[in-house]
Backbone as JSON Lines, residues from 0, in Angstrom:
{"i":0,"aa":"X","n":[0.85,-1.18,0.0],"ca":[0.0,0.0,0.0],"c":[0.89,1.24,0.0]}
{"i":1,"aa":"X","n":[0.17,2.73,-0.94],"ca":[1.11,3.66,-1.18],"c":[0.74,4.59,-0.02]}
{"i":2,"aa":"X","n":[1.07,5.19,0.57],"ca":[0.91,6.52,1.43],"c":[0.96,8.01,0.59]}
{"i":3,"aa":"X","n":[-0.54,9.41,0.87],"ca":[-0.68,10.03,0.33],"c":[-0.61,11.17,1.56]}
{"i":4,"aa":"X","n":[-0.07,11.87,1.26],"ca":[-0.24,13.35,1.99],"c":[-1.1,14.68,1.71]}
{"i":5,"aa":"X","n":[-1.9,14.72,1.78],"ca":[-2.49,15.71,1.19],"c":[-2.75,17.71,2.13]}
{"i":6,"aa":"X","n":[-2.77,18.64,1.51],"ca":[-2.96,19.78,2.1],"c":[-4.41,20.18,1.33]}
{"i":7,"aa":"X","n":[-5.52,20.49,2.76],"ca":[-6.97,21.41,1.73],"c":[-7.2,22.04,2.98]}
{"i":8,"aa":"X","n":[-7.35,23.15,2.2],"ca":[-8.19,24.42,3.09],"c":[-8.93,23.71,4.16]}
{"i":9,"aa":"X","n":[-8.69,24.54,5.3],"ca":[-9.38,23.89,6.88],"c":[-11.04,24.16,6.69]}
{"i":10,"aa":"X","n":[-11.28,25.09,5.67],"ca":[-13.14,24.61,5.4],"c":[-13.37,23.76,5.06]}
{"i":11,"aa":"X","n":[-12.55,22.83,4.14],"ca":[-13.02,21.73,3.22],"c":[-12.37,20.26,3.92]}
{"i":12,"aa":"X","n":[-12.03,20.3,5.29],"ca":[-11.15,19.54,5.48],"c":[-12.05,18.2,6.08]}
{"i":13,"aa":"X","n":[-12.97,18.85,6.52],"ca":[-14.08,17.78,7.15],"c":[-15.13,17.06,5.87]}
{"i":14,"aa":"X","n":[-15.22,17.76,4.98],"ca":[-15.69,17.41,3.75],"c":[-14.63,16.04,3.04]}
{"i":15,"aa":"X","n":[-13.24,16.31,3.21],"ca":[-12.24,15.15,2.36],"c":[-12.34,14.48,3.25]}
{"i":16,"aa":"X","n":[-12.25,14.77,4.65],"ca":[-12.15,13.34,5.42],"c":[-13.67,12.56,5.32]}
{"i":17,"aa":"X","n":[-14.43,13.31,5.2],"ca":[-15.77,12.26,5.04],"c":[-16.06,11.39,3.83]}
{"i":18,"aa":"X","n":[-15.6,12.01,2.51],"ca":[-15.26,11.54,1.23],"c":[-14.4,10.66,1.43]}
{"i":19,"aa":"X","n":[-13.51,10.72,1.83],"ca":[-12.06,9.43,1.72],"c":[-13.04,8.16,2.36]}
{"i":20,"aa":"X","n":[-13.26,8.78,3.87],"ca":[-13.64,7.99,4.74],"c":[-15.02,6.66,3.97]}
{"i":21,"aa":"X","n":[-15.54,7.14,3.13],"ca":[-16.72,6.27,2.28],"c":[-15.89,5.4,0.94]}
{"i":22,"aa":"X","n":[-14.71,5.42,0.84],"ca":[-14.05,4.49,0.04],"c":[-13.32,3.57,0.85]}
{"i":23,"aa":"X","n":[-13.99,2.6,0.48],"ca":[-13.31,1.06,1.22],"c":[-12.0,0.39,1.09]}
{"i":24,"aa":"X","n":[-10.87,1.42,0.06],"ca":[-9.67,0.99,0.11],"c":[-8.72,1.99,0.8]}
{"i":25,"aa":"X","n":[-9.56,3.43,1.43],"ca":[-8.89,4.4,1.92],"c":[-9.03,3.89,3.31]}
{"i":26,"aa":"X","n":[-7.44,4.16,4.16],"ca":[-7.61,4.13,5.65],"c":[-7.39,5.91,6.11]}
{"i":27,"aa":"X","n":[-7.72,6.24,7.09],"ca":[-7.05,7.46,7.11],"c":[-6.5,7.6,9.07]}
{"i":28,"aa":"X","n":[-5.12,7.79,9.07],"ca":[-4.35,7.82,9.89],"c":[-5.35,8.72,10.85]}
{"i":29,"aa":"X","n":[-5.32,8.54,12.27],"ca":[-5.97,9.51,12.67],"c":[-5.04,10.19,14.22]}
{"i":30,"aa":"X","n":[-3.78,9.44,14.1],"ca":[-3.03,9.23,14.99],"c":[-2.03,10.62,15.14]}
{"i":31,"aa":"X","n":[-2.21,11.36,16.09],"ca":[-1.32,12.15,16.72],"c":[0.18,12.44,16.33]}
{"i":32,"aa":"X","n":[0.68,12.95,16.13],"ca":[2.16,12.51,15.24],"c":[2.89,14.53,15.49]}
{"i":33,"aa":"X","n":[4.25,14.11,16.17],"ca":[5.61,15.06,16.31],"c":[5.9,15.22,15.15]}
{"i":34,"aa":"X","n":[5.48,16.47,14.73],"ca":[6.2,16.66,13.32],"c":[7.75,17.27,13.77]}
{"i":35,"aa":"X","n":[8.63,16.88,12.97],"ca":[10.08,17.9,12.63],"c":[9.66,19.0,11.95]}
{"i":36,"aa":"X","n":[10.64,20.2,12.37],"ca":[10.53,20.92,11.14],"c":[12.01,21.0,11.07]}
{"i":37,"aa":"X","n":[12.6,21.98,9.72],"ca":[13.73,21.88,8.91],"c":[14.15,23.29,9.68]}
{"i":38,"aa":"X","n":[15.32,23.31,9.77],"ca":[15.46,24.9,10.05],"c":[15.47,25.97,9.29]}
{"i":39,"aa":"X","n":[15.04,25.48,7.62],"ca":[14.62,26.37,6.93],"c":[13.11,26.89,7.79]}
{"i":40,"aa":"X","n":[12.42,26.13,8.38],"ca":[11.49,26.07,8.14],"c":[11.14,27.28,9.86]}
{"i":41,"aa":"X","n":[11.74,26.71,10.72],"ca":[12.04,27.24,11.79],"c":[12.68,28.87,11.73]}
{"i":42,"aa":"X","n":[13.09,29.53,10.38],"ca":[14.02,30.69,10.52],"c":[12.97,31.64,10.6]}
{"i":43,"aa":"X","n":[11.8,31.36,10.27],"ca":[10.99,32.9,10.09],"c":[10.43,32.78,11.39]}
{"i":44,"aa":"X","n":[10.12,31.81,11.88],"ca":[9.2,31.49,13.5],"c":[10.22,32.61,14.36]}
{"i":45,"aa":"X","n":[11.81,31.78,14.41],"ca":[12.37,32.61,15.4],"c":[12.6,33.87,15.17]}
{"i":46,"aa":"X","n":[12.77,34.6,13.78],"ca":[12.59,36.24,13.41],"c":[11.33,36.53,14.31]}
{"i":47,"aa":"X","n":[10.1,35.84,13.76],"ca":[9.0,36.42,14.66],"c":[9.16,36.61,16.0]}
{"i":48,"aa":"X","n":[9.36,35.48,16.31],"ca":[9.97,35.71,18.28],"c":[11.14,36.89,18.58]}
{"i":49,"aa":"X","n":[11.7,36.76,17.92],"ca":[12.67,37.52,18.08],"c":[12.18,39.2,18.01]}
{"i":50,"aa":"X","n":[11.43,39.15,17.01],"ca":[10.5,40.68,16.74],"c":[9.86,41.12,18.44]}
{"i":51,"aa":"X","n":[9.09,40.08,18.24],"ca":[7.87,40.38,19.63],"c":[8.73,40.46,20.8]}
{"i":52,"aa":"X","n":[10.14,39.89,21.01],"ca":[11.05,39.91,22.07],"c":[11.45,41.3,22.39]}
{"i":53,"aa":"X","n":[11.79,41.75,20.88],"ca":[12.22,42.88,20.99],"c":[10.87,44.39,20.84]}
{"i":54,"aa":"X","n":[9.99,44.27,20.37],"ca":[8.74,45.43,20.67],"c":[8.04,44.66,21.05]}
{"i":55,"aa":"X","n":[7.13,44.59,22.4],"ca":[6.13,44.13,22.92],"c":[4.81,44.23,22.14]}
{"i":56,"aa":"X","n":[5.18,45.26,21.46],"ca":[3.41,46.21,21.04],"c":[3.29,45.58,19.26]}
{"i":57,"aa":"X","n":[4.8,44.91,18.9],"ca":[4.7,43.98,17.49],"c":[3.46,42.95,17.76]}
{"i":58,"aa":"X","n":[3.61,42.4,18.7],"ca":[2.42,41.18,18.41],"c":[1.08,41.66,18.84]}
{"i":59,"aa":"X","n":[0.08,41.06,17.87],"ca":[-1.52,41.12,18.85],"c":[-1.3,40.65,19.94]}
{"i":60,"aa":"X","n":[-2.07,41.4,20.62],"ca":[-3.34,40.95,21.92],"c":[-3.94,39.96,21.18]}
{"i":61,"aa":"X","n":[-4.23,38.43,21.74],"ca":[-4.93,37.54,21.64],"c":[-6.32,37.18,21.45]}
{"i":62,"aa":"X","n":[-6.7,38.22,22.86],"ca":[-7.72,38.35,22.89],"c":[-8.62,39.17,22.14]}
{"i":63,"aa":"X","n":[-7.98,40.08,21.42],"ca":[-8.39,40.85,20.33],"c":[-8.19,40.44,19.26]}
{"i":64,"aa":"X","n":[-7.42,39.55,18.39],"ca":[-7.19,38.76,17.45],"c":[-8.51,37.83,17.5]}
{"i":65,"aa":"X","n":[-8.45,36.84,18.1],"ca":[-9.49,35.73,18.12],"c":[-11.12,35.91,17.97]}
{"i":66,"aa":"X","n":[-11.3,36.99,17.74],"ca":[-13.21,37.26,17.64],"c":[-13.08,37.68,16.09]}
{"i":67,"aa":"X","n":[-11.88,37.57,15.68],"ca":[-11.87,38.17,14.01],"c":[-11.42,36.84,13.38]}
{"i":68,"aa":"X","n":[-11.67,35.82,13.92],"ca":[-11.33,34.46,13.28],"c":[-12.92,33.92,12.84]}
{"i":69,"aa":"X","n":[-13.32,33.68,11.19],"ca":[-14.37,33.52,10.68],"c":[-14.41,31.72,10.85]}
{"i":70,"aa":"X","n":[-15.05,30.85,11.74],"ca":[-15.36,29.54,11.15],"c":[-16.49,29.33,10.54]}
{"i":71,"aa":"X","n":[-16.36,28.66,9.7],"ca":[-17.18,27.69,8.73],"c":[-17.92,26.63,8.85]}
């Protein structure tokens, strides 16, 4: 058996898993999993930290961020 990775928009994501999930040769992993990342991948995270380390007033308030998050 081949292994597939796939990326879809977090609206449509409950939609593919219900689709896969109705074909009888698809399994779908549902298991918890440590991703690595690359330190390419890691260089902009720590710029960001590094930003907000250095001006406090760079990052949102949380609590003001989060009521402007649209779910679907």
């Amino acid at each position: 058996m081949k292994q597939l990775t796939i990326s879809v928009p977090v609206n449509k994501f409950q939609f593919i898993v219900d689709l896969l999930s109705n074909l009888n040769f698809v399994t779908i992993d549902k298991s918890d999993k440590n991703y690595v990342m690359t330190e390419e991948q890691l260089l902009p995270v720590r710029e960001e930290y590094k930003k907000a380390d250095e001006n406090p007033d760079y990052a949102l308030d949380w609590d003001e961020v989060k009521d402007q998050f649209k779910v679907d």
